[in-house]
ZAMARGU-4260 file (C-alpha; in steps of 0.2 Angstrom, whole numbers, plus 5000, padded with zeros to 4 digits):
<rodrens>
0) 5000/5000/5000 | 5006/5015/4996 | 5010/5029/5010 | 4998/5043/5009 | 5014/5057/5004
5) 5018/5047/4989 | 5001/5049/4983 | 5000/5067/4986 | 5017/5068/4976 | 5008/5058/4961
10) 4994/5068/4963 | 5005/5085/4961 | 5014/5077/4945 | 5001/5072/4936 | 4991/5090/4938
15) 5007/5097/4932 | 5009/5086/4917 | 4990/5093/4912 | 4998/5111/4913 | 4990/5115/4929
20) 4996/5126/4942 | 4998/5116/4962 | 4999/5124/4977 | 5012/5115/4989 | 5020/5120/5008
25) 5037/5121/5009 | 5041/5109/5025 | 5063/5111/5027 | 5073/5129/5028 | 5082/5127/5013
30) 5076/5143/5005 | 5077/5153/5022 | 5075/5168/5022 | 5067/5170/5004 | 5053/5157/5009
35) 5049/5152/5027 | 5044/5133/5031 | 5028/5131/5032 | 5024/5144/5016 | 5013/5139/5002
40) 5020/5143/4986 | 5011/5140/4969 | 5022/5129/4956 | 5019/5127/4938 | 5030/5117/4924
45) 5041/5128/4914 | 5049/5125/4897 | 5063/5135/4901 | 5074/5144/4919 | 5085/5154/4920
50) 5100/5156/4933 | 5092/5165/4948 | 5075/5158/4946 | 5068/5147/4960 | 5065/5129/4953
55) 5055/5114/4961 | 5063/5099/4957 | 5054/5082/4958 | 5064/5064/4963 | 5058/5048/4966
60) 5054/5052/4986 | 5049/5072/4984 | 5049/5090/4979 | 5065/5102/4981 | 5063/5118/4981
65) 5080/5127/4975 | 5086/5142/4965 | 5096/5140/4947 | 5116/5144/4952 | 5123/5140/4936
70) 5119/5133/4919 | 5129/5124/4909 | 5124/5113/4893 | 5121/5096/4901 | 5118/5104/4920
75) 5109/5113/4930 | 5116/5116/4947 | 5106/5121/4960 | 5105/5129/4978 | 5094/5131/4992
80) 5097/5150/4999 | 5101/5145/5015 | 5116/5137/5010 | 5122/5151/4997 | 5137/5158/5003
</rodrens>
């Protein structure tokens, strides 16, 4: 049976394969201080970013909420503000 936050998480993707936008709160302080744990923030999917831009990154066990650092031609590296030095 599957656990009730991987269902939430094939929930989100699929909305956001149909072009739709998904509210989600943000639950670690990897983007402190730009966005507090506990903030809603509204994703949609984007054909392109840009460095600077804050990205949500889906893996096999959740979300990630990062901002683009760098952009090269086969990667993009990412950050959570909170660890930008």
């Amino acid at each position: 049976m599957k656990n009730i936050s991987k269902i939430i998480d094939e929930i989100y993707t699929e909305k956001l394969e149909m072009g739709l936008r998904v509210c989600m709160a943000v639950s670690t302080d990897s983007m402190y201080p730009t966005i507090l744990p506990g903030s809603l923030i509204e994703i949609e999917k984007c054909k392109e970013y840009f460095e600077g831009d804050v990205i949500v990154i889906a893996t096999n066990k959740s979300f990630i909420v990062h901002r683009v650092v760098k952009i090269n031609k086969n990667m993009v590296v990412t950050k959570g503000d909170c660890s930008v030095s």
